[in-house]
ROVOLO-35682 format. One record per residue (C-alpha): x, y, z. Coordinates in steps of 0.02 Angstrom, whole numbers, padded with zeros to 5 digits, always signed. Layout:
BEGIN
XYZ
...
This chain:
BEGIN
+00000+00000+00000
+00123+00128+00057
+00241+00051-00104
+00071+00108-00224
+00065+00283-00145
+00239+00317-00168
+00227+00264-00357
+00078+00399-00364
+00182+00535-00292
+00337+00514-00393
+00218+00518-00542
+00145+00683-00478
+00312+00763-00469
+00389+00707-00641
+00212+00770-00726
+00218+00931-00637
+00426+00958-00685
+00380+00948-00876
+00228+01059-00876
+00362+01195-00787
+00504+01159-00920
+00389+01161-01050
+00317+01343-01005
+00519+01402-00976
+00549+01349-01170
+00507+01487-01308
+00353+01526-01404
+00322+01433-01557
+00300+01553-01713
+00237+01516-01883
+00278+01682-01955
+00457+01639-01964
+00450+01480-02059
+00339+01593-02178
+00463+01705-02210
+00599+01569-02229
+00507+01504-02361
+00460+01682-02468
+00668+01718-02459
+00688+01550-02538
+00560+01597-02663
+00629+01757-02701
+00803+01711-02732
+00740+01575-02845
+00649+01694-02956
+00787+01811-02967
+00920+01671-03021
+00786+01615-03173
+00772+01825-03200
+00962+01813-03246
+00936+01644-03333
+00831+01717-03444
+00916+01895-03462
+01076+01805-03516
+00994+01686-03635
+00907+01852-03723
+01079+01931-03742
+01150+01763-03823
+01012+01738-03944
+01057+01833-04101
+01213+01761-04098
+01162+01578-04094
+01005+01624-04224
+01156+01657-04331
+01258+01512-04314
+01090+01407-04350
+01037+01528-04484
+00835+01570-04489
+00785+01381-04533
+00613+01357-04441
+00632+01264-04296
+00488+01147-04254
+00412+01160-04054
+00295+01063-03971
+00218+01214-03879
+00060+01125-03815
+00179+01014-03728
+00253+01159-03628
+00181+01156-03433
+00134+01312-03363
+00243+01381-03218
+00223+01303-03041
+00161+01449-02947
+00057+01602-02966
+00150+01784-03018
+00270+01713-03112
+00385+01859-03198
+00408+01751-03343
+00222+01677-03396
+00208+01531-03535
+00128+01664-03658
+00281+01769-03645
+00406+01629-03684
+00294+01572-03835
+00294+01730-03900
+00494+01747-03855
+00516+01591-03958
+00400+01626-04110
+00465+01801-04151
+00628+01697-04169
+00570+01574-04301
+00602+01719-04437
+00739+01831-04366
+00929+01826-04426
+01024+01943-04320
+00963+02113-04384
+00864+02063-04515
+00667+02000-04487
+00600+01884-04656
+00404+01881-04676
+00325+01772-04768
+00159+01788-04869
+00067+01731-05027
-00101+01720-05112
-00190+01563-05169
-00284+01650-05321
-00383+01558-05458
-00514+01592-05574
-00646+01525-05698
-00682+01613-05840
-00803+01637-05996
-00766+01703-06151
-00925+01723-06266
-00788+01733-06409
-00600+01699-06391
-00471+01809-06312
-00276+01852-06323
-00201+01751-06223
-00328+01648-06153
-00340+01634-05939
-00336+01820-05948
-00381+01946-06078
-00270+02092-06169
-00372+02097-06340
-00514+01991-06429
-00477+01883-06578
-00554+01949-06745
-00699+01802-06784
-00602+01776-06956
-00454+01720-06848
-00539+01631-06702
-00724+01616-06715
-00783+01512-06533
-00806+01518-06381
-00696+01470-06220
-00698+01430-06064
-00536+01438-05942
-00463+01376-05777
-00326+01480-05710
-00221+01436-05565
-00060+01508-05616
-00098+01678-05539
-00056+01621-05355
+00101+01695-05313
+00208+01698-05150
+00341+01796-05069
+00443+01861-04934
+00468+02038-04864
+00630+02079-04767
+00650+02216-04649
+00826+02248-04613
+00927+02409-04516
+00954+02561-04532
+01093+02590-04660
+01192+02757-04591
+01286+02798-04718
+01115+02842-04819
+01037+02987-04733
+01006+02826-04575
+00877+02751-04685
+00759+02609-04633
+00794+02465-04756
+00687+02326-04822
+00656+02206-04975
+00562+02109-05077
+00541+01940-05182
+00381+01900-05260
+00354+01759-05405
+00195+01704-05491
+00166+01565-05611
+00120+01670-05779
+00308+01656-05838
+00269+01602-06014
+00099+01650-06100
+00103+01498-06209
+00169+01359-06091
+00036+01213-06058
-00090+01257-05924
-00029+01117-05799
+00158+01148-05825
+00165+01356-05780
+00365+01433-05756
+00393+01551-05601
+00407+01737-05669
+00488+01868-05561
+00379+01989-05517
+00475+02092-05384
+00634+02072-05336
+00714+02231-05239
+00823+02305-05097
+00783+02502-05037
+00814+02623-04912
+00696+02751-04849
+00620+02865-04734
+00468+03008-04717
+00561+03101-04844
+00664+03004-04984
+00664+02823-05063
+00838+02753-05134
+00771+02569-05248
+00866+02459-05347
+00804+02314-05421
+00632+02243-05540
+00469+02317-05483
+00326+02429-05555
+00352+02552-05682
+00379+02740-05597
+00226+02799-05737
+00050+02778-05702
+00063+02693-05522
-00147+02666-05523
-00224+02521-05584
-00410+02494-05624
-00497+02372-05489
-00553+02249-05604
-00513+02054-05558
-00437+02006-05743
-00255+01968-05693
-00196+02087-05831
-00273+02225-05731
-00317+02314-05895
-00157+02328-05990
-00151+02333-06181
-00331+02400-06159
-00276+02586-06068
-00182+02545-05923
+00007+02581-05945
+00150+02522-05869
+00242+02346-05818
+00366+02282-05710
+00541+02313-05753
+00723+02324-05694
+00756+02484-05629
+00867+02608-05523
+00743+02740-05430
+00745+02894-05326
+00592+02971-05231
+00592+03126-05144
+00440+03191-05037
+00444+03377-05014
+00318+03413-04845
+00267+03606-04909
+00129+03580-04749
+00023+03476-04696
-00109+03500-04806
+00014+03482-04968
+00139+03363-05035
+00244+03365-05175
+00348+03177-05228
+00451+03215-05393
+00539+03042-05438
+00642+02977-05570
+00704+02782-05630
+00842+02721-05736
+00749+02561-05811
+00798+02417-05914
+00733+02382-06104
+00620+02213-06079
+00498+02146-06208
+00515+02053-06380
+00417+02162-06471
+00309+02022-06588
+00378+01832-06655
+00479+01924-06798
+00577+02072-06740
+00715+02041-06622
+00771+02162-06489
+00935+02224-06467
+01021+02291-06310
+01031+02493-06318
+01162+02584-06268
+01070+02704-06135
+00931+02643-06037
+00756+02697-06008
+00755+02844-05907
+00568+02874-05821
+00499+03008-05713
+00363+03059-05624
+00308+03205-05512
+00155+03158-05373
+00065+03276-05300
-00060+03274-05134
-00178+03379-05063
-00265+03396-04888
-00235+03335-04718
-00164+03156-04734
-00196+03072-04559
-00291+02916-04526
-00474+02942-04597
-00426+03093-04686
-00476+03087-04885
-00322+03174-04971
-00330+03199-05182
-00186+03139-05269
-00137+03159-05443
+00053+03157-05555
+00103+03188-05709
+00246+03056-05765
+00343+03004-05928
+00470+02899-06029
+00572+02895-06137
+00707+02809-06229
+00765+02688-06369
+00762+02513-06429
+00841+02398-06580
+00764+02291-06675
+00840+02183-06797
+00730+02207-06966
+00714+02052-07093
+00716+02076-07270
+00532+02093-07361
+00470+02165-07513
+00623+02284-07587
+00671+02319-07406
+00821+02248-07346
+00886+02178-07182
+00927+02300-07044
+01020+02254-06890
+01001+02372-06754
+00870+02470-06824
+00855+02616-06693
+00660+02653-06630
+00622+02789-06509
+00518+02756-06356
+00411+02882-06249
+00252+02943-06179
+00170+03061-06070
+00050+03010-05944
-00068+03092-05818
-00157+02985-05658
-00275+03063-05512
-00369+02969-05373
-00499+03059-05296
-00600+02982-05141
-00776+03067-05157
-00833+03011-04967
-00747+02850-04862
-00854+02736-04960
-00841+02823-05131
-00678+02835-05227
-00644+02890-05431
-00482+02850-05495
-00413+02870-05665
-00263+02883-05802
-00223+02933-05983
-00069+02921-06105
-00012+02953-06274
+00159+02898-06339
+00254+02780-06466
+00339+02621-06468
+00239+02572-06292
+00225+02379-06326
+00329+02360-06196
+00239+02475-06072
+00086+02364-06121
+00025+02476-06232
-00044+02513-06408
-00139+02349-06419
+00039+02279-06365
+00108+02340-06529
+00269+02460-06515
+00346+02458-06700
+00252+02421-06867
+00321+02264-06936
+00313+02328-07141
+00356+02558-07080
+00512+02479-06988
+00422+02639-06885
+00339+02664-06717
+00154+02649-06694
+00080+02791-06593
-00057+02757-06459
-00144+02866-06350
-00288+02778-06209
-00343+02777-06030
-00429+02711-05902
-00577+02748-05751
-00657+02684-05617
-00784+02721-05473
-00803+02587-05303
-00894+02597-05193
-00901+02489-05027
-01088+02446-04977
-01023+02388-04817
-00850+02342-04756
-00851+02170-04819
-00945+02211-04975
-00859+02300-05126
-00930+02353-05311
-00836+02430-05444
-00866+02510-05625
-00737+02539-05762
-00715+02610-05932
-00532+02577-06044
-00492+02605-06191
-00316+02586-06316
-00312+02691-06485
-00181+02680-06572
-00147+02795-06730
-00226+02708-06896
-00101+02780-06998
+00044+02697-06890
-00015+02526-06933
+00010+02442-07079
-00113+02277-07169
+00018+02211-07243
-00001+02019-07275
+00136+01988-07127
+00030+02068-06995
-00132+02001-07065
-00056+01798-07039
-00011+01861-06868
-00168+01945-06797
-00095+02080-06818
-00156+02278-06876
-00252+02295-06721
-00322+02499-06723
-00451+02517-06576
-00487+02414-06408
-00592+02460-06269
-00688+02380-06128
-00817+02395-05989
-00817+02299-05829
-00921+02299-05682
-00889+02189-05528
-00932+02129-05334
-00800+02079-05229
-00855+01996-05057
-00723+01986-04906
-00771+01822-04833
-00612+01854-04715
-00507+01984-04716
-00387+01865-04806
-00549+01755-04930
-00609+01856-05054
-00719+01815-05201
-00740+01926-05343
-00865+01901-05488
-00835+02042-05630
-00945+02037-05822
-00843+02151-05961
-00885+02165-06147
-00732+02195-06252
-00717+02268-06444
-00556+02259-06533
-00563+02335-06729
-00441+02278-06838
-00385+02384-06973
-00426+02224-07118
-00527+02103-07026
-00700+02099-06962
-00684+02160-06758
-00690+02027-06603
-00829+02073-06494
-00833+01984-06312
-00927+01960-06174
-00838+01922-06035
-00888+01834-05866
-00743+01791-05738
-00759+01696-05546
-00620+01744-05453
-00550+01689-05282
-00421+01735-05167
-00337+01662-05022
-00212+01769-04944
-00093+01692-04789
C-alpha cells in the first residue's frame, strides 16, 4: 500500500517538472517559417530573371550560327509555371520563341502569298486565253472558251533589315515576289515562275533610294477589275521592269505634298515573233512628279494626282521583205506622257483614273501591245486611258465600274499580208467591266466581274466579247 502511494507521488512530481520546463521553453511562431520560405522563393525567381536575361543577350548570336531555318516546337507540350505571379508567364516565352522562327540577327523575313484562281467565260476567244489583253477577230478565231486559271497564285517574302547610316540613316527593307504566268504559251498544268519583284531600298518620311525589278515609276494606279492583266493593252500603262529609282517627298505643310521621282529602267519585251530586240546603249530613263492635297492622317480623304513620262530607245533587228532589206540594229524611239488622279468622293466612294499618249509602248503594255510596225520599220503611236468608281456597300462588301480604252494611230499601222497571218493591224480596243467583290475574311475574297470587249482591226471583221470571270483569293 504505502509502495502504491509512493509510485503515485513520484508520478505527480515528474508530470508537474515537464509542464514547468515546457512553459520556460520559447514561443512557437509560424511567421518565421513563412518568411523562410518567401526568401527561398525570391532568390529563386531572381536566379531564373538572370537565366533568362543572359539567354536574351545570347540569342542573335546563336540564331546566326543556325541561320533562320524554322525550328519545329511542341508548344502544347510546354507546362505552365508552378506557382502564381510568375515574372516570366508561358505566353511570354511562346511569343519569345515565335518572333525567333524568322529573325537573322538584324534582319526580320516575312512570309506571305495568295492562293488566287479563277474560272472564266469568253463568249468569243481572247488574247491570251486565262486572262484577256485583246479579242480575236472572228475571221481568226471564231468560238467560244472557257478557262481555268491557277497560275496567278504567287508567294513571297518581305525583309525588314537596319538602318543603313551611311544613307541619310535610312530604314531598309526588301522584296521577292514570283507568280506562275512566266510564259503566255506554256501548257496550263506545266506554268514557269516569273519574277515579279525582286528589290532592296532604303527610306524614310522624306526620300526612297530602290534598286532592283518592280513597277514602272509611270501611271502607279491600276483599275480594280479582277482580270489578272489589270487592264493593260486596253488603257492601263505600265509593267514591271528592272530599274534604279529615286523618290523625294517635299512636306510644303500639312495640307500639301509634293513627290518628284525619277528611274533608270531596263529595255524588256520582244516586241512580236519576228523582230528581235537588241540591247541599247542608254537605258530607259522614267519620271514622275506626285502631287497630294489635304490633311493626310488616318481617316482623312487626301486627292492625289502626277504627271509622269518615258522615254528612250530600242533595236530591232529588221528582216528583209518586199524591196526592203535587212537592218540590224534598227534604232526606234520610245516615250510617252501620262497623267493619273485618285480622288475619294466620301470613305465609301472613290474615282480614280489615267491617260497616255506615246510611241513604241508595246513594252509598257501599250498600243494593243504593238510598239513598232512590222512593214514602216516605224513606231506605232497610241494614246488611251482608263476609269473607275467603287464603292463599298459595307465593309465586307465591294462594287466597282470601269471604262478603258487603247487607240492607237490608224495611220501607224500597216495591213500588210505579214501582220494580217499574225493577228496583227489591231487599231481600236476598249472595254467595260463591272464587278462585286465579297471579303469572306479579311484574307478570302471572291470577286465576280462581267466586261464586254471590242477590238477593230484595221482588215478584218472586229472581235466582240462578253466576258464573265469567278475569281477567288486566299491570302496567308
Amino acid at each position: 500500500m504505502n509502495r502504491h502511494v509512493a509510485s503515485a507521488w513520484m508520478c505527480l512530481l515528474l508530470f508537474s517538472g515537464a509542464i514547468a520546463a515546457a512553459d520556460e521553453s520559447p514561443a512557437y511562431d509560424p511567421t518565421q517559417d513563412f518568411a523562410l520560405r518567401i526568401r527561398q522563393l525570391e532568390e529563386q525567381t531572381a536566379a531564373m530573371q538572370a537565366e533568362l536575361s543572359a539567354m536574351r543577350q545570347a540569342m542573335p548570336a546563336s540564331s546566326e550560327a543556325v541561320s533562320s531555318e524554322t525550328i519545329p516546337v511542341n508548344f502544347d507540350a510546354m507546362a505552365d509555371p508552378p506557382y502564381e505571379g510568375a515574372i516570366v508567364s508561358r505566353e511570354d516565352m511562346l511569343e519569345e520563341m515565335r518572333s525567333l522562327v524568322w529573325t537573322k540577327g538584324d534582319y526580320k523575313v516575312v512570309p506571305y502569298g495568295v492562293l488566287w484562281g479563277s474560272a472564266a467565260y469568253d463568249s468569243q476567244r481572247s488574247f491570251p486565253g486565262p486572262f484577256a489583253l485583246y479579242v480575236f477577230s472572228p475571221q481568226f478565231q471564231h468560238v467560244d472558251e472557257f478557262a481555268l486559271d491557277t497560275r496567278r497564285t504567287r508567294v513571297g517574302i518581305d525583309v525588314t533589315g537596319p538602318r543603313i547610316p551611311r544613307i541619310c540613316d535610312g530604314k531598309s527593307r526588301g522584296k521577292i515576289e514570283i507568280d506562275f504566268h512566266g510564259l503566255i504559251a506554256e501548257r496550263e498544268n506545266q506554268s514557269t515562275i516569273q519574277i515579279r519583284h525582286a528589290y532592296a531600298e532604303v527610306y524614310d518620311d522624306n526620300f526612297r533610294l530602290l534598286a532592283g525589278q518592280t513597277w514602272d515609276l509611270l501611271s502607279p494606279l491600276q483599275p480594280r477589275t479582277i482580270n489578272y492583266s489589270v487592264g493593260w493593252g486596253v488603257g492601263n500603262l505600265g509593267f514591271r521592269r528592272m530599274q534604279i529609282r529615286y523618290e523625294r517627298y517635299m512636306h510644303f505643310s500639312d495640307v500639301f505634298l509634293m513627290s518628284p521621282a525619277v528611274a533608270i529602267c531596263q529595255n524588256i519585251i520582244l516586241d512580236g515573233p519576228t523582230l528581235n530586240r537588241e540591247p541599247s546603249d542608254w537605258p530607259v530613263v522614267e519620271g514622275r512628279c506626285g502631287f497630294t492635297l489635304g490633311p493626310r492622317g488616318e481617316g482623312d480623304l487626301p486627292i492625289s494626282f502626277g504627271m509622269s513620262g518615258h522615254i528612250g530607245e530600242q533595236l530591232f533587228d529588221f528582216p528583209p521583205i518586199g524591196d526592203k532589206p535587212l537592218v540590224l540594229g534598227g534604232r526606234v524611239g520610245t516615250w510617252s506622257a501620262n497623267a493619273d488622279v485618285s480622288i475619294p468622293v466620301t470613305k465609301r466612294c472613290k474615282f480614280q483614273g489615267e491617260f497616255f499618249t506615246g510611241a513604241d509602248l508595246s513594252t509598257f503594255m501599250g498600243g494593243i501591245i504593238q510598239g513598232v510596225d512590222f512593214s514602216t520599220r516605224k513606231a506605232v503611236y497610241s494614246t488611251g486611258g482608263w476609269f473607275d468608281f467603287g464603292y463599298d456597300l459595307r465593309d465586307d462588301l465591294h462594287i466597282n465600274a470601269g471604262y478603258l480604252i487603247d487607240d492607237p494611230w490608224n495611220k501607224t499601222v500597216s495591213a500588210d499580208a505579214e501582220s494580217f497571218v499574225n493577228n496583227g493591224a489591231r487599231v481600236y480596243n476598249n472595254a467595260i467591266f463591272a464587278n462585286t467583290i465579297f471579303d469572306v475574311t479579311k484574307k478570302l475574297k471572291l470577286g465576280l466581274e462581267s466586261s464586254v470587249w471590242t477590238t477593230h482591226y484595221k482588215v478584218r471583221e472586229p472581235g466582240n466579247m462578253l466576258r464573265f470571270e469567278f475569281s477567288g483569293a486566299y491570302e496567308f
